[in-house]
N, C-alpha and C positions, 0 to 999 in steps of 0.2 A: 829227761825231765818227766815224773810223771804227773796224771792228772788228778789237781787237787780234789777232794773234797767240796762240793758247792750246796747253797742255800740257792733254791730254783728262783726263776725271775721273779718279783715282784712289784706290785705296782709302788713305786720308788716317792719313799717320804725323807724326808729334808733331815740332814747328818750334822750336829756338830754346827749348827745353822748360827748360832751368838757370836758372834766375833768379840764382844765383850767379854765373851768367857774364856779362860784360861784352857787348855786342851791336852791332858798327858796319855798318850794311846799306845799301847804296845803292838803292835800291828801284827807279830807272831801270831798271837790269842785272835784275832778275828777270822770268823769263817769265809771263802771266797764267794761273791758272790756270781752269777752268771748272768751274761749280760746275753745283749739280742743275737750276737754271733755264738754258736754251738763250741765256737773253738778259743775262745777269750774268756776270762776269769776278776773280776773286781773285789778292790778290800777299797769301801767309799769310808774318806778320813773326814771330807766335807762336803755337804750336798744342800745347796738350795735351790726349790725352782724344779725338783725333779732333772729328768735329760734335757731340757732347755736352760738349765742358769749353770751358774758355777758349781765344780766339781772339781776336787782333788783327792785323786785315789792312788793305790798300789793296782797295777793293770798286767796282767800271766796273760801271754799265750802259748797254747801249748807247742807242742814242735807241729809245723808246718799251717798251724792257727791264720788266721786271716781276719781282718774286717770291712768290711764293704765302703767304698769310696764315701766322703764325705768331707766338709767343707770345716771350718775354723772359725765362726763367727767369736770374734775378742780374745783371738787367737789360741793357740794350744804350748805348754811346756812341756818335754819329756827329758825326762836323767836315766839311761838306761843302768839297769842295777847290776844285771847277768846276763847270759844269752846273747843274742844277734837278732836286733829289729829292723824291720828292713819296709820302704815301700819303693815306687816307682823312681824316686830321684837319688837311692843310692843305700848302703848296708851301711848299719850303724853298734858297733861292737860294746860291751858293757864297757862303761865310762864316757860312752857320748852322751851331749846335751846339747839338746834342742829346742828352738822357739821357731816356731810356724806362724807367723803375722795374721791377723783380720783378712780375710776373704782369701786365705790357701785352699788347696785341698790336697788328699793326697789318697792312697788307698794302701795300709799300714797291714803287714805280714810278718812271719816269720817263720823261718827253715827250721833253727834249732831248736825253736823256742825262746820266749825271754821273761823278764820279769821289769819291770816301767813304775816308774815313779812320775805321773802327769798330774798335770792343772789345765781344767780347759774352762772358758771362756772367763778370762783372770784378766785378762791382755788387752784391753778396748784399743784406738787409737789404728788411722792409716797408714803410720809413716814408721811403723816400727820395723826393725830387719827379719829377715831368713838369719838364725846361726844352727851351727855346726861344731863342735866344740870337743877335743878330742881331752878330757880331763885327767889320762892317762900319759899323756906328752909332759915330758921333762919341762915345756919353757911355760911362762904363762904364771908360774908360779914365783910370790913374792912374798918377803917379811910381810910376817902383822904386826900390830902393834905394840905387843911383847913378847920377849922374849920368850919361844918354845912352840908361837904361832906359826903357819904359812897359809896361805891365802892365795887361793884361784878366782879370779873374778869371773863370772860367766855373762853375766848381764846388766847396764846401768845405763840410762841414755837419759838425755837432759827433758825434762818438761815432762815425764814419767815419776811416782815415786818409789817403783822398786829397787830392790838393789838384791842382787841372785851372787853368790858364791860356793866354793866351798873351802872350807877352814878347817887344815889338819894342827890339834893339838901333840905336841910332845908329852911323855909321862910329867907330869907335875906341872903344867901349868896353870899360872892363875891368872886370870883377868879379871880389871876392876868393875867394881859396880857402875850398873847404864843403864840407863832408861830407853826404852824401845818407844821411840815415836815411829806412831803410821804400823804398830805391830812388828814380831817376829815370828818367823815359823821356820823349824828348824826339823832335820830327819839324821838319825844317826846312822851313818854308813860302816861307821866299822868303831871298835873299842868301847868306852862305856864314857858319857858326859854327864856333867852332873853339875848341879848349881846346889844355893842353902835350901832348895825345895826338895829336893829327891836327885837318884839316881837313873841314868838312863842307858840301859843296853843298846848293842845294837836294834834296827828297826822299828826305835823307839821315835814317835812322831810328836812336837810339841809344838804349841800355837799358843804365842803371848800376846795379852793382847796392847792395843795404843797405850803409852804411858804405865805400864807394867816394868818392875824394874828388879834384876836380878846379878848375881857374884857368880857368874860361871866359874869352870876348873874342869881339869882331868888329871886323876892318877895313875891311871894307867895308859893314858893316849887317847886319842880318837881322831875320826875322820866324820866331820856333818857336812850335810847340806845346809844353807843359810840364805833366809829371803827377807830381807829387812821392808817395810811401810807397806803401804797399799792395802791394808786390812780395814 
């Protein structure tokens, strides 16, 4: 892996901050940014609050990268993309995913390097779990609701309103028009998705917002990520 290209530290202004606003981001085209460790890399998709509120970015580190112990306040999410992320409670291969509860902490490395898909402090709430999530495992995986769908659930628990999966399209599927209550935010992991707005390559990040209502499809396939409410 080698080391991207960086925009140096700055003092950190608010990304993508409207939730009311619709969000199409190619995530390719953004420059990495550097964050306080020398050996970690950031592409921030949404920033309010500076390094104290919520953030959800694409997170590089390089091989043997490190970042210094620290806590989870309203917890943390990671979907590992590539590479091998690892901290003191165990190695986590691309296609793990993770949720770190309100008052974790951990101290987050990596030997080969990786590339991290997180959200942190998204998650309020004492009574939410520790997962671990191998998204690469044969079982776990179910029909959606039509035909050409499969659907991995990753996260949903009662008296919360998110709901975390990820949803591989077949060539030519279509699903019906829906209204996204509580928002959608959606990350393309592999093939191209597309709805009657545009088309989305891989790494393409999109955030819709409450009551926003779209005709997904794919013609050639794909693999996203999917986090339905809580926006």
């Amino acid at each position: 892996m080698t080391h991207p290209p960086v925009v140096p530290p700055k003092i950190l202004s608010d990304v993508r901050a409207n939730l009311a606003q619709r969000e199409v981001v190619e995530t390719a085209a953004l420059p990495w940014e550097a964050s306080p460790s020398g050996t970690v890399w950031r592409k921030p998709l949404y920033r309010q609050g500076g390094e104290s509120g919520p953030v959800t970015s694409l997170v590089r580190y390089a091989p043997g990268g490190a970042f210094p112990e620290h806590a989870h306040p309203e917890g943390e999410e990671i979907l590992v993309l590539d590479g091998v992320f690892s901290d003191e409670h165990g190695d986590y291969p691309a296609g793990t995913f993770l949720m770190n509860p309100h008052g974790s902490r951990h101290s987050p490395r990596s030997g080969p390097g990786c590339t991290l898909f997180v959200r942190l402090r998204q998650y309020p709430g004492v009574d939410r779990p520790r997962l671990v999530e191998d998204t690469h495992a044969r079982d776990g995986w179910r029909p959606g609701l039509v035909e050409g769908l499969s659907v991995r659930p990753l996260y949903a628990q009662p008296g919360y309103p998110e709901s975390i999966a990820l949803v591989r399209w077949a060539p030519g599927t279509r699903f019906q028009t829906h209204t996204h209550w509580g928002g959608e935010e959606i990350l393309v992991l592999e093939g191209e998705f597309a709805d009657e707005q545009g088309r989305y390559p891989e790494g393409t990040w999109i955030r819709s917002p409450h009551l926003s209502r779209h005709t997904p499809f794919s013609d050639t396939g794909c693999l996203i990520y999917v986090r339905v409410g809580g926006l």
